[in-house]
Rosetta silent file (secondary structure, phi, psi, omega in degrees, C-alpha in Angstrom):
SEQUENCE: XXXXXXXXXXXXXXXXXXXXXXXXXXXXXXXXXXXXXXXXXXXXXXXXXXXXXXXXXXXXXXXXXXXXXXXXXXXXXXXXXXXXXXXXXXXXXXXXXXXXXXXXXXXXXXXXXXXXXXXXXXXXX
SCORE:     score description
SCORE:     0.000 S_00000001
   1 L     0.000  119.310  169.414  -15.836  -17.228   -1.351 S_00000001
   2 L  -115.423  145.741 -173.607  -13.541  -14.627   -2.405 S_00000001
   3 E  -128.034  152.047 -171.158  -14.375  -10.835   -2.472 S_00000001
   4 L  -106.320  136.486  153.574  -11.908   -7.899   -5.058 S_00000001
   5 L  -131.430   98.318 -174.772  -11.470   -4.920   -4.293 S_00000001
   6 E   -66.937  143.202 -171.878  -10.017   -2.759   -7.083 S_00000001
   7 E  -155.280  162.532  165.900   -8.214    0.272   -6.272 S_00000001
   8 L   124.849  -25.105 -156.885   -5.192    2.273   -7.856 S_00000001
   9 L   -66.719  172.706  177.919   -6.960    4.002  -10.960 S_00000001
  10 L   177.534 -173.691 -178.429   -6.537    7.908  -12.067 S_00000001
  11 E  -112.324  132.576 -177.735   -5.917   10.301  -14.719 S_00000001
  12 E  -134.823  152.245  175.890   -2.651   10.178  -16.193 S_00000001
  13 L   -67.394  172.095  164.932   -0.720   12.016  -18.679 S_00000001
  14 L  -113.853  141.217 -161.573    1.023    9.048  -21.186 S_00000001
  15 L    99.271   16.034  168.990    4.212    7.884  -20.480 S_00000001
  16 L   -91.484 -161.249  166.326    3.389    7.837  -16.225 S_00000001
  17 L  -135.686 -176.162  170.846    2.440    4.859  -14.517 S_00000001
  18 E  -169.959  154.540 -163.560    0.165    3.283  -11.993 S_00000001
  19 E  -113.896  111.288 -176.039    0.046    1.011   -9.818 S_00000001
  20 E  -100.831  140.214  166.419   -3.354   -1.118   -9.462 S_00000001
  21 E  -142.678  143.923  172.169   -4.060   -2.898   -6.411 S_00000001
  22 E  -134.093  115.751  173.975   -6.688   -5.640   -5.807 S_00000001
  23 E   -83.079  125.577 -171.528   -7.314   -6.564   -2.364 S_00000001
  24 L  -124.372  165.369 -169.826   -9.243   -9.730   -1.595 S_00000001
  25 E  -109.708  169.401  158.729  -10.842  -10.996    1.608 S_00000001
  26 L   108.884  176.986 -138.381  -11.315  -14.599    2.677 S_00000001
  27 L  -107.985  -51.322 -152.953   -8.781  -17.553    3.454 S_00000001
  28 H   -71.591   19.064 -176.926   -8.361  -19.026   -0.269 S_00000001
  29 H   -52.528  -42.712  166.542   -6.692  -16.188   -1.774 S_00000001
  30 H   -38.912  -40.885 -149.661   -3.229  -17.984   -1.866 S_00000001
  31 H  -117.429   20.018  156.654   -5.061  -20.815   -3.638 S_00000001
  32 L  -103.369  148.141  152.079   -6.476  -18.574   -6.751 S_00000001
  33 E   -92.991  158.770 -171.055   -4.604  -17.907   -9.619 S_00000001
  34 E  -147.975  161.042 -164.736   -5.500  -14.206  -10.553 S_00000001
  35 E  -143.733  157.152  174.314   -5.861  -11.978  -13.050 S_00000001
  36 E  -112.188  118.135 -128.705   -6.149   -8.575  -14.873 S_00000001
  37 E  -146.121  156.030  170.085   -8.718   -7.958  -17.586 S_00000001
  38 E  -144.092  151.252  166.956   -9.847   -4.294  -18.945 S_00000001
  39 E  -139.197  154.898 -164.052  -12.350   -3.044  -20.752 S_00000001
  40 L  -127.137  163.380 -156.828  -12.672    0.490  -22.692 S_00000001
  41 L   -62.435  136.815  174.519  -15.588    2.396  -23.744 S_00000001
  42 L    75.354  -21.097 -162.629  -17.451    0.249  -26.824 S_00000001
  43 L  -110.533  151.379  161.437  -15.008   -2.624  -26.909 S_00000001
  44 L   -85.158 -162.147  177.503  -15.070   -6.023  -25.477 S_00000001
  45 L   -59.554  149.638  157.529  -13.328   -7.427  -22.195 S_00000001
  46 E  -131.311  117.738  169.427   -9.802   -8.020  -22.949 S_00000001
  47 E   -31.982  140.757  157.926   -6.909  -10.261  -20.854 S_00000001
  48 E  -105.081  -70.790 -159.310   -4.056   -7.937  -19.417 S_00000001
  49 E  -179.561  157.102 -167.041   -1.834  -10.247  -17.297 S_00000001
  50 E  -147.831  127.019 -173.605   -1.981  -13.238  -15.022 S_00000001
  51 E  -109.583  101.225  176.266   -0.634  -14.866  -12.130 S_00000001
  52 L    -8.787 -174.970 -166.578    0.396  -18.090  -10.484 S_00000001
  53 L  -124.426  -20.414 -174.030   -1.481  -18.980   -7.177 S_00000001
  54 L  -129.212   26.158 -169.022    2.339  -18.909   -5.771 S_00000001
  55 L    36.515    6.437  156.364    3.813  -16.111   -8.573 S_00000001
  56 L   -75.092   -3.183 -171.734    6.297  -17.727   -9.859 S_00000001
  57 L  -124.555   97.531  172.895    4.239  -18.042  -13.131 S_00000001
  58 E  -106.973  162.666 -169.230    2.961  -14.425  -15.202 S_00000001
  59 E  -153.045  131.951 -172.076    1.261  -14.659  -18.474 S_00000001
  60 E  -153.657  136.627 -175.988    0.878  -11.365  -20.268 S_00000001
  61 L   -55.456  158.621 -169.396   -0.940   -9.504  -23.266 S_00000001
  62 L  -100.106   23.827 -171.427    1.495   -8.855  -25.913 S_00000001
  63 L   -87.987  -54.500 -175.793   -0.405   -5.176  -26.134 S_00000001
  64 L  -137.003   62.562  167.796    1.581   -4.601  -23.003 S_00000001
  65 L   -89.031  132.811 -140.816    4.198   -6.800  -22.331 S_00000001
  66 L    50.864   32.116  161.292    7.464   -4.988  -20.947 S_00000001
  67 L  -119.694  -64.325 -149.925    5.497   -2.345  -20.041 S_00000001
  68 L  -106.867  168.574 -156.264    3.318   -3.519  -17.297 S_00000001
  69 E  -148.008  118.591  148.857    4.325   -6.402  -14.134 S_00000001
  70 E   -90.154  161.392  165.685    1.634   -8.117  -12.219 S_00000001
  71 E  -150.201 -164.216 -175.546    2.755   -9.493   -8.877 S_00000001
  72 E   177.278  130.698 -156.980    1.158  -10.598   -5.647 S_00000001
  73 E   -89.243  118.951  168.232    1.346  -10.536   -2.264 S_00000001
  74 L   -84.475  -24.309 -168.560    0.242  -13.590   -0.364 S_00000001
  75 L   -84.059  -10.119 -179.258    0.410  -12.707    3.220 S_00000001
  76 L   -91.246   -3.517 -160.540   -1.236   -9.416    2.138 S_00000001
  77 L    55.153   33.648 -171.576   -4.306  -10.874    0.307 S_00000001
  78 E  -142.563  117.024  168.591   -3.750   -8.261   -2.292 S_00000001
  79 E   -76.680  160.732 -165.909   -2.523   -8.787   -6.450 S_00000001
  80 E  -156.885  147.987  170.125   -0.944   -5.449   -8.157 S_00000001
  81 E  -142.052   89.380 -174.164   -0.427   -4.417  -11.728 S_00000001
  82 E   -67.841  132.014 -174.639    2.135   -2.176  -11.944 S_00000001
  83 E  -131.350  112.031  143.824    1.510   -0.385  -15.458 S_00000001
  84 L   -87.181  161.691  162.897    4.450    1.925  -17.293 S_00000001
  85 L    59.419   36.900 -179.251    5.046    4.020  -19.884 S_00000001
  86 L   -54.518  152.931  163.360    1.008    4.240  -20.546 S_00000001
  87 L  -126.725 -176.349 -164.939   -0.487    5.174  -23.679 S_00000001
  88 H   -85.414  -31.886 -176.534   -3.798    6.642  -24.640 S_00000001
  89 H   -73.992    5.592 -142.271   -4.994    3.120  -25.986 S_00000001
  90 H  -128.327    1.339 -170.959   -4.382    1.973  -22.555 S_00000001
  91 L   -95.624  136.706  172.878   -7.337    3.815  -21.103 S_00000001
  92 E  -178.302  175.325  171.472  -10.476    1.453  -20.033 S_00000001
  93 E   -86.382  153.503  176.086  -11.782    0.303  -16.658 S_00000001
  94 E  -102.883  143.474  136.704   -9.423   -2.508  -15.151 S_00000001
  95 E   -52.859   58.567 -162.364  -10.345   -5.568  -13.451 S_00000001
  96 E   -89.731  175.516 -166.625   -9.071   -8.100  -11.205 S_00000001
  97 E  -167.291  148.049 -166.721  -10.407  -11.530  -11.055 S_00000001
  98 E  -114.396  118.379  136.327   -9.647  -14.969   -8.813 S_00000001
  99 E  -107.040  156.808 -178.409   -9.745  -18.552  -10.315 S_00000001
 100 L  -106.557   -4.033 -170.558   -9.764  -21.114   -8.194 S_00000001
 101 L   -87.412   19.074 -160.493   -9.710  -24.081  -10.059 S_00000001
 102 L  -132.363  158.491  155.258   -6.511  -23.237  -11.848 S_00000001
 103 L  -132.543   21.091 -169.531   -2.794  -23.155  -10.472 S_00000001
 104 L  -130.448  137.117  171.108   -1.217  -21.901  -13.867 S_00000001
 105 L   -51.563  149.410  155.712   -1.940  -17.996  -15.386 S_00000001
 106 L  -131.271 -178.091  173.062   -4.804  -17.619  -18.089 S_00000001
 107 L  -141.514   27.416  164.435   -6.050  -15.317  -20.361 S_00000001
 108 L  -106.485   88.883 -179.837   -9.757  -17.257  -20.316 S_00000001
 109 L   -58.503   -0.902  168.814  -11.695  -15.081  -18.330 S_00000001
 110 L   -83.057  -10.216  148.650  -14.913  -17.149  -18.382 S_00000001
 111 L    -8.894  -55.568 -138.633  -12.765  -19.212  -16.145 S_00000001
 112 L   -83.268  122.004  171.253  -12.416  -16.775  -13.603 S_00000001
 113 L   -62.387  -66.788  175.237  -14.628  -17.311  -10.157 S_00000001
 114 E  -153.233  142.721  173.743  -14.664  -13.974   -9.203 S_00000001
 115 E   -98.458  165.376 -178.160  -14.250  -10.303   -9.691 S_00000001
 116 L   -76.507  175.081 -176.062  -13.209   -7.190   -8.578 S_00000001
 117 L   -99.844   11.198 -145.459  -15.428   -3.888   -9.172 S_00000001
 118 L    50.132  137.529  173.921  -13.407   -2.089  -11.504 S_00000001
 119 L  -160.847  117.147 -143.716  -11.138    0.845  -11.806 S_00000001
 120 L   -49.536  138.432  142.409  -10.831    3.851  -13.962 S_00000001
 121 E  -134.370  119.083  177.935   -7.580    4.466  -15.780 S_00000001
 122 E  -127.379  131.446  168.666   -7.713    7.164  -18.425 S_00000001
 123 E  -115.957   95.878 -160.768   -4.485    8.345  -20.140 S_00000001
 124 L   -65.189 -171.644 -169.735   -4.254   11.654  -22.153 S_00000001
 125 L  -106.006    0.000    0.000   -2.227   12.245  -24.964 S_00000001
């Protein structure tokens, strides 16, 4: 059993950043691969970026690829999504999410064992 805890979200002007962090409890964290998924007001879930079980492997939407970096800490139990250069299309709640069955990044989030709670990122114009 793994449990997310998303944190990192705010109000941002566009062209800041932010830094998402999802902290998980429990042993097997090391042995999910994990991921970031967002969703914005009216629209469905969408993949953001994804991560090896040992991070040597990212997988990333091509909405924000060179803008945003996941990485991941093992000894800390905690995954990060470092996001630049935001835009206003960029605003939705974010997600993190553990599979466990996987050792390669996805972008199929019915996949995914468990999630995080969300966390706001809105970016004005």
């Amino acid at each position: 059993q793994v449990q997310l805890v998303d944190s990192g979200g705010g109000l941002v002007q566009a062209g800041d950043s932010l830094r998402l962090a999802c902290a998980a409890s429990g042993r097997t964290f090391s042995n999910c691969a994990m991921g970031w998924f967002r969703q914005a007001p009216g629209k469905e879930r969408e993949f953001v970026a994804a991560i090896s079980r040992s991070g040597s492997s990212t997988y990333y939407a091509d909405s924000v690829k060179g803008r945003f970096t996941i990485s991941r800490d093992n000894a800390k139990n905690t995954a990060y999504l470092q996001m630049n250069s935001l835009k206003p299309e960029d605003t939705a709640v974010y997600y993190c999410a553990a599979d466990r069955n996987t050792i390669v990044p996805h972008s199929r989030g019915y996949e995914y064992d468990y999630w995080g709670q969300g966390t706001q990122v809105t970016v004005s114009s």
